[in-house]
C-alpha positions in Angstrom: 37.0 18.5 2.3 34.3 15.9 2.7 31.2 15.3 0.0 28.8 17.3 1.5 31.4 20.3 1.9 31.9 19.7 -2.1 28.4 19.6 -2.6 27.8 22.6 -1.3 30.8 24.5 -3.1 30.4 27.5 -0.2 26.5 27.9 -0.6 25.0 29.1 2.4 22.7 26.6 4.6 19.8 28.2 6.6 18.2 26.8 9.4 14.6 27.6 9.5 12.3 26.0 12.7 9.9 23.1 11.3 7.1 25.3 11.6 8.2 28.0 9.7 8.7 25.9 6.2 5.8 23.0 6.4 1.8 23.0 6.6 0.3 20.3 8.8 -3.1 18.4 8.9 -4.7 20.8 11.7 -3.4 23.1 14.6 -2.2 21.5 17.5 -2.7 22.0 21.5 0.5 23.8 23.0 1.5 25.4 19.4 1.0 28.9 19.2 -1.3 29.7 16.5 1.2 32.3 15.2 3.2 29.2 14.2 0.4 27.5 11.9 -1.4 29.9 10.0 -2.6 27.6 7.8 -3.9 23.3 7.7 -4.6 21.4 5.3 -7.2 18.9 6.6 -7.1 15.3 5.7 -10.4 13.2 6.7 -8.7 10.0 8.4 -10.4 6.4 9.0 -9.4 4.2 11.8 -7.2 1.2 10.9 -9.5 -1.5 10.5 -11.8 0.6 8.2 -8.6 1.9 6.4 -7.8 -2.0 5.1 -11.4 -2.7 4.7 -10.7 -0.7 1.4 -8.2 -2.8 0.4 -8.4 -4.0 -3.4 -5.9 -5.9 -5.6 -6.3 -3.5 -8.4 -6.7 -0.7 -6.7 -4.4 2.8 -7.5 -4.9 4.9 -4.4 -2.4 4.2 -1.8 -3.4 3.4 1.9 -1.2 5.7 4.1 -1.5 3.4 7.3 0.1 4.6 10.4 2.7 1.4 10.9 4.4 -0.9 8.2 1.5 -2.8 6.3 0.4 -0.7 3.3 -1.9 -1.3 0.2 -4.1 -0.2 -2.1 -7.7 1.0 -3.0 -9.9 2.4 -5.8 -11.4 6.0 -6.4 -14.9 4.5 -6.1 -14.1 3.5 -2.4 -11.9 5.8 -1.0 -15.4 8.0 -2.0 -14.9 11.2 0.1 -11.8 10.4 2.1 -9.6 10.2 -1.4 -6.9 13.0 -1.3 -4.1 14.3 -3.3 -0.7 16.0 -2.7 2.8 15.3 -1.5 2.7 14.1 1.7 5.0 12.8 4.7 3.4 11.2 7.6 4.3 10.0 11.6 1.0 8.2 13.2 -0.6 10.1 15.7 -0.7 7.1 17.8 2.7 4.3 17.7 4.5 1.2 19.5 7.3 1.1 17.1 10.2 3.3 16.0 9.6 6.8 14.0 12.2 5.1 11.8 9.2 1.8 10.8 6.7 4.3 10.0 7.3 7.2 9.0 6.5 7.7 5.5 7.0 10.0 2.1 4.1 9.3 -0.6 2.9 11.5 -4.2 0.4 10.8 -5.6 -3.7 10.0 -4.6 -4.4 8.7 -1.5 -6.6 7.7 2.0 -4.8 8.0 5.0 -5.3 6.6 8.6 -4.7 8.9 11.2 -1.4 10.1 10.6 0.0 13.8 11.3 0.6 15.1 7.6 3.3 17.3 6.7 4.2 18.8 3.4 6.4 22.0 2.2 4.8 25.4 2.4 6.8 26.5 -0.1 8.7 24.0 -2.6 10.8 26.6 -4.4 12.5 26.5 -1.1 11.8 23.4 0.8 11.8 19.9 -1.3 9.0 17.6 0.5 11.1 14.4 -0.3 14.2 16.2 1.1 12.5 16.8 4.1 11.4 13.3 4.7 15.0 12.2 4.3 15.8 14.6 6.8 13.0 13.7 9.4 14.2 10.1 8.7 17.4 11.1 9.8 15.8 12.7 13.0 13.9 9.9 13.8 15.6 9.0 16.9 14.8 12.7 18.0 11.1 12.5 17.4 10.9 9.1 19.2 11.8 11.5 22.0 8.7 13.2 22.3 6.1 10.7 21.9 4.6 10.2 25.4 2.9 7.7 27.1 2.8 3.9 28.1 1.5 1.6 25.3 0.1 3.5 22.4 2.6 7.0 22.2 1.6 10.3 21.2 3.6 12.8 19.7 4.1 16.5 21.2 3.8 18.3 18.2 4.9 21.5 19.6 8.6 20.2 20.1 8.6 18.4 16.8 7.5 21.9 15.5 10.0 23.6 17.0 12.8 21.0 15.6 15.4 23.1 13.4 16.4 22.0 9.6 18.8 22.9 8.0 17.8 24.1 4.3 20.9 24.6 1.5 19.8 25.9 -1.6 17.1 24.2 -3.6 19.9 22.5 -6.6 21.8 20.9 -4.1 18.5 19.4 -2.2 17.3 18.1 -5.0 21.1 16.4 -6.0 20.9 14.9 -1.9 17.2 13.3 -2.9 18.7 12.3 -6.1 21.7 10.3 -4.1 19.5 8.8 -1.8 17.1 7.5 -4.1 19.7 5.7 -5.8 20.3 4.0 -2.4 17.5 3.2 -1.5 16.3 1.5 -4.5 19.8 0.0 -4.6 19.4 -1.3 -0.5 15.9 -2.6 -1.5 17.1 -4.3 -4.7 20.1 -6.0 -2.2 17.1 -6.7 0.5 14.6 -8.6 -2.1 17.8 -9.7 -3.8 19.2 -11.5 -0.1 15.8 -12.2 1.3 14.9 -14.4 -1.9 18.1 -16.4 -1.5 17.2 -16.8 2.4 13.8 -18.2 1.3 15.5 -20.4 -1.8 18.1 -22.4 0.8 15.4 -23.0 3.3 13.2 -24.4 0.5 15.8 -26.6 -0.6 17.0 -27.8 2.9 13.4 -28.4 3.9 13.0 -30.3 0.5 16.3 -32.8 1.2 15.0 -33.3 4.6 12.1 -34.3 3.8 13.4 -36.6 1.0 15.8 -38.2 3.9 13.1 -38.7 6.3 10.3 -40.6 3.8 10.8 -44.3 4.1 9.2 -47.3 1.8 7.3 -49.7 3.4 9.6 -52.1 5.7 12.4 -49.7 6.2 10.9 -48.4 9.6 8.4 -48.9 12.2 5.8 -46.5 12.9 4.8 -45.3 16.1 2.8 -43.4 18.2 5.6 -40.3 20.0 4.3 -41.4 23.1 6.0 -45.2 22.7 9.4 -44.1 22.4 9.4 -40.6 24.0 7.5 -38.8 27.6 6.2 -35.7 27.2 6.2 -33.0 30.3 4.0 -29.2 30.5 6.2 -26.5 30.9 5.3 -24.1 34.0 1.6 -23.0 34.0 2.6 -20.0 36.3 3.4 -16.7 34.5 7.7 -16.4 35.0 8.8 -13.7 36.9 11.8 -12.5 35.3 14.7 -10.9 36.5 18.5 -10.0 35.3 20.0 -13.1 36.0 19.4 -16.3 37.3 18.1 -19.5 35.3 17.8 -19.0 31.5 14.4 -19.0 30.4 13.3 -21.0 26.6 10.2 -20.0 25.5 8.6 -19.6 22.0 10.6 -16.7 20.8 13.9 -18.3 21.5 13.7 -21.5 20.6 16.2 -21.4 18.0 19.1 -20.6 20.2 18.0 -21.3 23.9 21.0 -20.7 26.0 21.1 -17.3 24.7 18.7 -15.0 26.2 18.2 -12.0 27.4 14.9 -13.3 29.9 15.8 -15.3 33.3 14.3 -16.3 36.6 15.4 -17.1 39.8 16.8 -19.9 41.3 14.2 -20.4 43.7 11.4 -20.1 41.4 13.2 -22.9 39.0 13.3 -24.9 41.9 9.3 -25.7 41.8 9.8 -26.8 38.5 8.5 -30.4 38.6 10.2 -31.5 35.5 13.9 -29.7 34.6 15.0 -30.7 31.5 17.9 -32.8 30.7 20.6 -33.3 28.3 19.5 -34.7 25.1 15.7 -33.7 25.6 13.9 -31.6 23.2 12.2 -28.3 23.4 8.9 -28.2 21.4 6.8 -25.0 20.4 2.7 -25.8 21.1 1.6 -22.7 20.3 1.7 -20.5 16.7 4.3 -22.1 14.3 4.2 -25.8 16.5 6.4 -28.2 15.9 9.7 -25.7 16.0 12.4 -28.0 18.1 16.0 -27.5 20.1 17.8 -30.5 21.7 18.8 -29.6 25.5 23.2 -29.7 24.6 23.7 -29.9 28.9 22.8 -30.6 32.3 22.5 -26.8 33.2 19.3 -25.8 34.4 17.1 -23.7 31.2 13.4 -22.6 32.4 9.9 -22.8 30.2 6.9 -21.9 30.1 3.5 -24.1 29.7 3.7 -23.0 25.3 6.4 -25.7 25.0 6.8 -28.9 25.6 9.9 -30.9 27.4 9.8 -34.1 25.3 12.5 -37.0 27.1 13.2 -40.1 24.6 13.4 -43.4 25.3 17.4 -43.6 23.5 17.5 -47.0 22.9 14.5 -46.5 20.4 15.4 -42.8 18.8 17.8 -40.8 18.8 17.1 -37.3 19.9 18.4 -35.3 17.1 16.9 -37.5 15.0 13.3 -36.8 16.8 13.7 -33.2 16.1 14.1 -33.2 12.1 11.0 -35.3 12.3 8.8 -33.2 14.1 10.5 -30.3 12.5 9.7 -32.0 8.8 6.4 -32.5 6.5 5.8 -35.7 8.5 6.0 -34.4 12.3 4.3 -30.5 11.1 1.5 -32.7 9.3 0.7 -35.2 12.4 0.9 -32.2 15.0 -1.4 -29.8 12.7 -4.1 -32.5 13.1 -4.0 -32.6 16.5 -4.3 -28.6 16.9 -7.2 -26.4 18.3 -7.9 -24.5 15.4 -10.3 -22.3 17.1 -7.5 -21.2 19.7 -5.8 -18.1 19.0 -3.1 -18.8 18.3 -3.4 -22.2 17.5 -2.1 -24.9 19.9 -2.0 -28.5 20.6 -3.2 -29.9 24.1 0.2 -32.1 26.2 -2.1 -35.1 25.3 -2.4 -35.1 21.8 1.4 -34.8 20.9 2.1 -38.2 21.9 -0.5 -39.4 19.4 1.2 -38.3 16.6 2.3 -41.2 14.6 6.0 -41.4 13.3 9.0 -42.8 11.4 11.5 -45.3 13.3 14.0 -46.7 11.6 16.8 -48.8 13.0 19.4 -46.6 15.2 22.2 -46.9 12.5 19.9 -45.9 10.1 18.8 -42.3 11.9 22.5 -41.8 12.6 23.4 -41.7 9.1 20.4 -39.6 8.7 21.6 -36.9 11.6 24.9 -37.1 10.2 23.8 -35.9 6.9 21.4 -33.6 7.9 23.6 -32.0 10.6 25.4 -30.8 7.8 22.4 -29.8 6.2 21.5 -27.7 9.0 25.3 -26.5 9.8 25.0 -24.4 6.0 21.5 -23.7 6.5 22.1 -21.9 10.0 25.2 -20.3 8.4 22.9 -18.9 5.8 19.9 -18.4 8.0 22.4 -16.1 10.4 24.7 -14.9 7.2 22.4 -13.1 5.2 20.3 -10.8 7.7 23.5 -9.8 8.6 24.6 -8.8 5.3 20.8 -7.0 5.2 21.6 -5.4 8.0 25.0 -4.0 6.9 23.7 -2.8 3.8 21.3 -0.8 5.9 23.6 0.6 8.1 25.6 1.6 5.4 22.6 3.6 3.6 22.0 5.4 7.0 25.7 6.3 7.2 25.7 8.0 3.7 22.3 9.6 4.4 23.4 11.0 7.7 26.4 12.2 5.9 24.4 14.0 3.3 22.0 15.9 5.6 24.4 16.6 8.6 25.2 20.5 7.6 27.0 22.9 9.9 25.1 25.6 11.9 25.8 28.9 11.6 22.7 30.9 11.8 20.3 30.2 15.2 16.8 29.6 14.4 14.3 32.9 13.6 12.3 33.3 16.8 
């Protein structure tokens, strides 16, 4: 006997179709009005208005329709302030059910969201059936429709089927997965803080490493001691195999990818890079480096930069934690067209920037230490968002486990 089959002790579980236990925020096209005979309307504001509200002392939520969230006051929310216990999926989405989807008690202005809430919550618990439509989520991915911007069809989420035990035993299930959830987000804030406190501290040595007293290096312009080369100006066909393609969203780990091009095309590349040349990011967070570790052929686009040293002035790896430290990030943001969005830095201006270099056995020791550096801080960087992930997987596990009930009666027509 499993928990659930404890939990329930023998009580009956009904399945009632969606429509039958919960009031939405107006009547749908394609749902037979038989199957809403009653709304509840909620005035809605567009995005950009909703966050226009958005106060620092405020204590009426903002029920967006994707991930950012905040707060206003009564004053502003004026005539769109409502009340109730509420769960929402945006009328309009790019990302998962799962991102979005949203449970909230209290006061409130909401974007334009499709609002659902019990009919009747000395049967149906309104925060046991968001944990059940968060388990469904998947499902109601399914019938969003559309390219770009999805819509739901609200007659099939209507028609979903829940399964509804008695009212004791919904409210132990939201009881459980409360404790979870506030014990996953604990873990998450918990993880995340660490994540931030070991990069703080690596970027800290780093920087310590790589700031020299007068006499104890040369400084130069990047350009004396290094060429620079434009990545491809012509958008990258990809396809499933073929040359690996570096761009900004990889950077970290270049030879693992799931974007390629063809040979062919790689072929018009006027400058392939090399082993021991660096990959530089010119566009959004610049500065962000990888060191090419062979001679097999890796694609890029015109948003980084193939930078080729001159070795017997600097040593690559030792070119990277530069750039990648208060020095390099400092020179680079200078040089940047702050009116671009995003920002970027013209092929011209990076070798202006002015750095650090020391004698060669002097950055060797450096790379050596800060190798290791990176070596714990990689382990850390990739360590941790694992064991987020994890922790979330195991929440989902237990929740599926809690709402996943046996059928034995078919839904009321």
């Amino acid at each position: 006997m499993n928990f659930l089959e404890k939990l329930l002790d023998g009580a009956a579980v009904e399945w009632k179709a969606l429509w039958q236990v919960t009031t939405w925020d107006k009547r749908f096209n394609a749902v037979d009005r038989n199957k809403q005979p009653n709304v509840i309307n909620y005035p809605y504001l567009l995005a950009a208005d909703l966050f226009k509200l958005d106060r620092d002392n405020g204590d009426v939520f903002l029920l967006s329709t994707g991930e950012r969230t905040g707060w206003t006051t009564e004053e502003l929310a004026g005539l769109y302030l409502r009340e109730g216990e509420v769960i929402t999926i945006p009328w309009g989405k790019s990302r998962p059910v799962m991102d979005v989807l949203k449970y909230y008690k209290g006061r409130f202005v909401t974007a334009d969201n499709r609002i659902a809430t019990s009919n009747d919550i000395g049967k149906l618990l309104t925060k046991y059936l968001y944990y059940w439509m968060l388990k469904q989520s998947l499902v109601i991915d399914g019938f969003y429709r559309g390219s770009g911007i999805k819509h739901p069809s609200m007659a099939d989420v209507l028609d979903m089927q829940i399964p509804i035990p008695p009212l004791e035993i919904q409210a132990e299930i939201v009881r459980i997965l409360d404790t979870f959830t506030a014990l996953t987000a604990e873990l998450t804030a918990e993880l995340t803080a660490e994540l931030t406190d070991r990069k703080k501290q690596y970027n800290y040595y780093r920087d310590r490493l790589l700031t020299f007293e007068k006499g104890e290096a040369e400084w130069k312009t990047l350009g004396e001691v290094a060429k620079t080369y434009d990545g491809t100006h012509q958008t990258p066909k990809y396809s499933s195999s073929g040359v690996p393609f570096v761009s900004v969203e990889n950077i970290r780990n270049p030879y693992k990818t799931k974007k390629f091009i063809s040979v062919d095309d790689f072929e018009k590349y006027k400058y392939k890079p090399q082993k021991d040349d660096l990959f530089m990011t010119r566009i959004g967070d610049i500065g962000t480096c990888a060191v090419v570790e062979n001679d097999e052929p890796l694609a890029y686009y015109v948003t980084l930069t193939l930078i080729r040293v001159d070795k017997n002035s600097i040593l690559p790896k030792f070119l990277k934690y530069v750039i990648e430290s208060h020095i390099g990030k400092s020179e680079l943001y200078k040089r940047t067209l702050v009116n671009a969005a995003p920002i970027k830095i013209n092929l011209g201006e990076i070798g202006k920037i002015i750095i650090p270099v020391p004698l060669l056995a002097e950055q060797t020791r450096i790379v050596t230490i800060l190798d290791k550096f990176d070596a714990i801080a990689t382990s850390i960087r990739e360590g941790l968002p694992r064991e987020i992930a994890l922790r979330q997987k195991q929440y989902e596990y237990y929740r599926d486990l809690l709402l996943t009930f046996p059928k034995s009666e078919e839904v009321e027509a």
